[in-house]
N, C-alpha and C positions, 0 to 999 in steps of 0.2 A: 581431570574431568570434574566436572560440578554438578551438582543436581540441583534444579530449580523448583517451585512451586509451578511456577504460571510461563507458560511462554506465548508471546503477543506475537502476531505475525502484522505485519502491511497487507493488502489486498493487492490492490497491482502494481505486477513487479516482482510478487514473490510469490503468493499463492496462486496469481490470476495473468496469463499472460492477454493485454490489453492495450499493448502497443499500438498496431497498425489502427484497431478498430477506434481511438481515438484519436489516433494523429493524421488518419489521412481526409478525416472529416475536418480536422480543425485548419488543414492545408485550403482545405474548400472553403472551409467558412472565408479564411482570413482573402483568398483570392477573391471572392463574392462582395464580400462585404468591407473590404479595407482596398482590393484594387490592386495588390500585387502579388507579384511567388514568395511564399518560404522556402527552403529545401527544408527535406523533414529532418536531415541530420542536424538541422537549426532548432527545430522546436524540442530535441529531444531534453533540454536542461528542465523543460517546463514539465516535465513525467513529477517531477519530484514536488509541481507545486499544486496547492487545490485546484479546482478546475476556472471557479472564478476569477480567484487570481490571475492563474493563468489568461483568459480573456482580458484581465485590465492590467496585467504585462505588454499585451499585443497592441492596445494602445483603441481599444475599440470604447467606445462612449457608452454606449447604452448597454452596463452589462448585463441585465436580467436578460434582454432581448438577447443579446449574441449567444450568451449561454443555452439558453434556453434552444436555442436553434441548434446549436452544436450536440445539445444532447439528443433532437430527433435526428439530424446526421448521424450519429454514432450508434443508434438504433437502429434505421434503418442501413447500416452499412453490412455487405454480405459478410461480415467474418467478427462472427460474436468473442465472446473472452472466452477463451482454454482452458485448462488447469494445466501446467508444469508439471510435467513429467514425474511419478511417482511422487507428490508434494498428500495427493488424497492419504494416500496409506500411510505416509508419515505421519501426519496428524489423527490419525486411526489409533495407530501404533500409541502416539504419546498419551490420548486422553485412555488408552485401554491401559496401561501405566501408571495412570494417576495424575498425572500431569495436567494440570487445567490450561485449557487451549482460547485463546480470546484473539481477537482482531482491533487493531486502532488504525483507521483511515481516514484519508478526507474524499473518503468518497462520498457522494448525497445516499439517504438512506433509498430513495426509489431505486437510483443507479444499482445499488447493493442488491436490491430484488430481485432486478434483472438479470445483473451478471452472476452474485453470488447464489442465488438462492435453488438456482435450478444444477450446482452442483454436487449437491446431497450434506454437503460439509458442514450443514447446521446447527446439525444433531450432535457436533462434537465442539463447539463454538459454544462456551460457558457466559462470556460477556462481548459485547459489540459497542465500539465506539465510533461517530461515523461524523459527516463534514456538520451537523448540524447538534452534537453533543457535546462541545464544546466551542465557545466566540474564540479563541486561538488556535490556529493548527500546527502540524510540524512546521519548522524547526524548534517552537515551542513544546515544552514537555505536557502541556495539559492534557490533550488525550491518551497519554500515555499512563498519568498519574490520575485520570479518572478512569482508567481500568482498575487501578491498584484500589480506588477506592473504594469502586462499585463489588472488588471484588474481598476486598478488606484482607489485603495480602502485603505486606513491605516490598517497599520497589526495589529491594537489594537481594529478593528470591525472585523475581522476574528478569529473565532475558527479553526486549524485543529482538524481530528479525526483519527486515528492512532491504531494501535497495541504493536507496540511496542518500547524499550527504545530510539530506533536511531529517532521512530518518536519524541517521546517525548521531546529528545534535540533537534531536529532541532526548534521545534515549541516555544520552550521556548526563544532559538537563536534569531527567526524571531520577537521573542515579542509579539507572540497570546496566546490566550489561550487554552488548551489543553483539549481535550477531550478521553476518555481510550476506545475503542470496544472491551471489555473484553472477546465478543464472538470470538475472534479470538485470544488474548493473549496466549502464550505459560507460558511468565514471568509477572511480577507485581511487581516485584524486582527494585528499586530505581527509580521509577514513581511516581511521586506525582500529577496525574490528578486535573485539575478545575474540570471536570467532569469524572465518574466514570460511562458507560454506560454498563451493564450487558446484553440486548438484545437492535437491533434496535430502536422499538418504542419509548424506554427512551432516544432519540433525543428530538422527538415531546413530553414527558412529561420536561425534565429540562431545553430544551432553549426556550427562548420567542419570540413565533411566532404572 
């Protein structure tokens, strides 16, 4: 077991389940405005990319405009973002330990208002990195090593924890250690996790608090 300083989570996908509430607007959009079906088990590679990107993957021209519209879709869709099962207390548990708890996303920081803010988990959230604090995102390390910055901590006493393969290189990038929230993985395809987290509480059993 290791004990860490600082442990970074991802937003969704690990903290925040945010699946359906964003893929099945982006299903709409893409039928609406590009003309054909996705199946949603097609757009699932795209969880792992920022949001804009993702629109100028899909091959759509005017990204501000698509995006923009997929974000009132995803707002107005009946099934906002969740929290993962026991992930609150986890992160309770760690900052009442000592453990400084921070988030690196590419989420937009309005996005983060909406979905994160009204799950209380603020108060325990010491630094936030979001799509708009950094010009590179995952699979690059920069938001990951502008936490370490902002937090003025060495990225070799930080774990992130992540879902998926772009978290995976960035973190390896930043030179931390990587942790996998398998309860949110789609893939597990060329990850080679330090740690291998199958639900929340296996935070609080494999790191050393």
């Amino acid at each position: 077991m290791r004990r860490y300083k600082c442990i970074i989570f991802d937003i969704d996908g690990t903290i925040l389940n945010t699946e359906r509430m964003n893929l099945i607007p982006l299903q709409r959009l893409v039928r609406e405005e590009l003309g054909f079906e996705i199946a949603y088990n097609d757009l699932l590679k795209y969880k792992a990319y920022a949001g804009k990107r993702t629109i100028e993957e899909l091959g759509f021209k005017d990204i501000e405009k698509a995006y923009n519209k997929w974000v009132e879709y995803v707002n107005s869709f009946e099934e906002g973002a969740t929290l993962y099962e026991d992930i609150y207390e986890v992160i309770k548990t760690l900052s009442s330990k000592g453990i400084i708890c921070a988030v690196a996303s590419s989420k937009m920081r309005k996005q983060y208002e909406i979905d994160f803010n009204p799950t209380g988990l603020n108060k325990y959230i010491k630094c936030k990195v979001l799509a708009e604090d950094t010009e590179r995102h995952k699979p690059y390390p920069d938001p990951l090593l502008k936490v370490t910055e902002i937090l003025d901590i060495p990225p070799k006493e930080c774990i992130y924890i992540g879902d998926t393969i772009f978290d995976f290189k960035a973190t390896k990038a930043a030179g931390m250690d990587f942790g996998l929230a398998i309860w949110g993985a789609d893939s597990l395809e060329g990850i080679d996790a330090d740690f291998n987290f199958n639900e929340p509480k296996d935070i609080l059993k494999e790191i050393d608090l």
